[in-house]
C-alpha positions as CSV (number, residue, x, y, z in Angstrom):
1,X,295.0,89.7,-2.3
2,X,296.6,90.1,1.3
3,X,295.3,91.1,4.4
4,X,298.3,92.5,6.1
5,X,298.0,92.4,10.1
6,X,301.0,93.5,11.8
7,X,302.2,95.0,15.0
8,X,303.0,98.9,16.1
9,X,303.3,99.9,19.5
10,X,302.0,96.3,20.4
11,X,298.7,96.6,19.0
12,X,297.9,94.4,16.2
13,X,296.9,97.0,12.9
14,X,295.5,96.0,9.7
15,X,296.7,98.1,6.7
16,X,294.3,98.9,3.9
17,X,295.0,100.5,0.2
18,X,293.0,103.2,-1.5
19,X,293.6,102.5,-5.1
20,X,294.8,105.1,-7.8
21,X,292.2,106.7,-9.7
22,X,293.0,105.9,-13.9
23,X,290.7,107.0,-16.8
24,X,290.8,103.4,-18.1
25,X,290.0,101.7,-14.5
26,X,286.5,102.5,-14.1
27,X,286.0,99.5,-11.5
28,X,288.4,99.9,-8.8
29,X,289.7,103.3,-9.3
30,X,289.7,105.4,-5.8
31,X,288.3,102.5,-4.3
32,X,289.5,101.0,-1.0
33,X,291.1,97.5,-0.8
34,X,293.5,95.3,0.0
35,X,297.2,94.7,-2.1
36,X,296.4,92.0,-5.2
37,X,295.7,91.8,-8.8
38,X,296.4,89.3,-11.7
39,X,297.8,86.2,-11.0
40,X,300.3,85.6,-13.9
41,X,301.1,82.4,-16.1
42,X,303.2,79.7,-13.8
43,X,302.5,81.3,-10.4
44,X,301.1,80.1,-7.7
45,X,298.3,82.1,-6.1
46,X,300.0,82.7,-3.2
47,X,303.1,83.9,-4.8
48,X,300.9,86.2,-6.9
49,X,299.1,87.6,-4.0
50,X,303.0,88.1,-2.4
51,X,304.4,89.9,-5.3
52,X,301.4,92.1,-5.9
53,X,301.8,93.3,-2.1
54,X,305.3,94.0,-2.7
55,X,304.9,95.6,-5.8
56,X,302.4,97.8,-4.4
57,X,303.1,98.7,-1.0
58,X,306.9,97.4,-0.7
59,X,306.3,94.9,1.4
60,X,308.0,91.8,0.8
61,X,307.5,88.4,2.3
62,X,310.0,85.3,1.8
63,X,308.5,82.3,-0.1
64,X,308.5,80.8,2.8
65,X,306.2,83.0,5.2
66,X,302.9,81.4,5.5
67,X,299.6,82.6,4.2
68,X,296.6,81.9,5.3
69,X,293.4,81.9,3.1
70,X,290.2,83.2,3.2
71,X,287.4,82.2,1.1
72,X,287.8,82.3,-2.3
73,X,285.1,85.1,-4.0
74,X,283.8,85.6,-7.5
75,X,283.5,89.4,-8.0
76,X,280.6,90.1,-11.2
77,X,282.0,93.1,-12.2
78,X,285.7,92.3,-13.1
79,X,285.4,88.9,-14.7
80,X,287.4,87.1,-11.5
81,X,287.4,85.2,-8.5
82,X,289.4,86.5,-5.9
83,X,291.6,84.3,-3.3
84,X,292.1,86.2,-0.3
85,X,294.9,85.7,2.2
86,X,296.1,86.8,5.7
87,X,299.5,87.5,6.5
88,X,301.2,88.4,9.8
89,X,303.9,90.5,11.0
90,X,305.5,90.8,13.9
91,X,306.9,94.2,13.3
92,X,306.0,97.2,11.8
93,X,306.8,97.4,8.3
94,X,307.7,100.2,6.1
95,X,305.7,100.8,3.2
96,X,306.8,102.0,0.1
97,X,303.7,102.1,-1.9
98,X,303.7,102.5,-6.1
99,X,301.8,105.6,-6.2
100,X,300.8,105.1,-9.5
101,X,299.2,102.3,-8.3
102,X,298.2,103.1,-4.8
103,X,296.5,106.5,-3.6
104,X,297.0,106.1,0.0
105,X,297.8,103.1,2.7
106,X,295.3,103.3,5.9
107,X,296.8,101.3,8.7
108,X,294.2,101.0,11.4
109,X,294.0,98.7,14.6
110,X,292.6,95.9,15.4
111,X,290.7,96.8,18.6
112,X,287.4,97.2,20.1
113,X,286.1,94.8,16.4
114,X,282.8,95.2,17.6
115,X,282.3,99.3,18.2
116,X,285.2,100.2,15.6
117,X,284.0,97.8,12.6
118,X,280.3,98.1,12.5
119,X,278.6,97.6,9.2
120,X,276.7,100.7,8.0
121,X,274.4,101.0,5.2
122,X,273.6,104.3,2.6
123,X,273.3,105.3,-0.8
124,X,276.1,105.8,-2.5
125,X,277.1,106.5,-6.6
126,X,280.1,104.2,-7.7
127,X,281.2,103.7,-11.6
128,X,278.0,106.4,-13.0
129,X,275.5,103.7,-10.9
130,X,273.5,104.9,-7.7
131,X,273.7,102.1,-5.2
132,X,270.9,102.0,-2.8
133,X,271.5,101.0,1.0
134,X,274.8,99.3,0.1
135,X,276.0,97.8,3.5
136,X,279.8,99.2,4.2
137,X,282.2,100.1,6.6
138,X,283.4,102.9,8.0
139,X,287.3,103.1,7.5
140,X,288.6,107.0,8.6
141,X,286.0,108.3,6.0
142,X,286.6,106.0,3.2
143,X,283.8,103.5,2.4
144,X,284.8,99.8,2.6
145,X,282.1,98.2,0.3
146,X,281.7,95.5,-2.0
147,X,283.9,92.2,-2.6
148,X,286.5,94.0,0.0
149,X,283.8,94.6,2.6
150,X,282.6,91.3,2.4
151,X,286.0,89.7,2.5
152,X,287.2,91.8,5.4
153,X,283.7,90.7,7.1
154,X,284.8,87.2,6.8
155,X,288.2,88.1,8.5
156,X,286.1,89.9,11.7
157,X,284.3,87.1,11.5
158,X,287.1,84.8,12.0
159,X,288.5,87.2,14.9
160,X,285.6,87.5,16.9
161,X,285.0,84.0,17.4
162,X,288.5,83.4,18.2
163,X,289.2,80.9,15.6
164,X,292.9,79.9,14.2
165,X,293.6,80.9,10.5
166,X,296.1,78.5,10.1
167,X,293.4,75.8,10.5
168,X,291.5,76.9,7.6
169,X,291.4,75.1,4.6
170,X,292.0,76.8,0.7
């Protein structure tokens, strides 16, 4: 999974996905998130999490950009454990997203962290189950919840107290 912060008009953005909605993906479908999926046999995680955003959104990254990770999370309802990472660019990229894959790409910036990314809380139906007072975000009228929500809460987390990713550990 990547976090992909990058620059337009000099103002750092952070660009989300909104995933495809499939019959046989009850989990994730429609769901907002951030590029990933399934690491495959001999790959490193970061090279998974690269190719995944470049199959996705068409973003590529050389093997040699750096990553840098975020805490590794075990999500219940898919069976896996998650290893985010944060990658910048110093440009604005142009997406080419695999719409049968990817609904939509939300690119958003990263300004004003504390009145733009406020967690909220309601009730809210997700996969036939009624979820009460589920803490979420906001995102241009999509609901950030769940593993994502968390993940991007370590990432503001992270920003507001002015720490360096590159200093974190895997």
């Amino acid at each position: 999974m990547v976090l992909l912060i990058h620059q337009a008009k000099n103002i750092p953005q952070i660009s989300f996905i909104v995933r495809a909605s499939h019959p046989n993906d009850e989990f994730h479908g429609g769901q907002m998130a951030f590029p990933g999926g399934k690491q495959e046999i001999g790959e490193s995680l970061e090279d998974c999490a690269k190719r995944e955003m470049a199959e996705e959104i068409g973003i590529q990254l050389s093997e040699h950009h750096p990553l840098y990770p975020l805490t590794p999370l075990y999500i219940a309802v898919s069976n896996f454990i998650v290893h985010p990472y944060v990658a910048f660019l110093d440009i604005e990229p142009k997406f080419n997203m695999d719409s049968s894959e990817i609904a939509e790409i939300i690119t958003i910036p990263l300004t004003k962290l504390s009145s733009n990314f406020k967690i909220e809380h309601k009730d809210w139906v997700a996969r036939k189950r009624h979820f009460k007072n589920i803490p979420y975000y906001d995102i241009q009228g999509h609901t950030l919840w769940g593993a994502t929500a968390i993940i991007f809460t370590e990432f503001l987390s992270i920003l507001r107290k002015g720490l360096p990713l590159s200093s974190r550990n895997s």
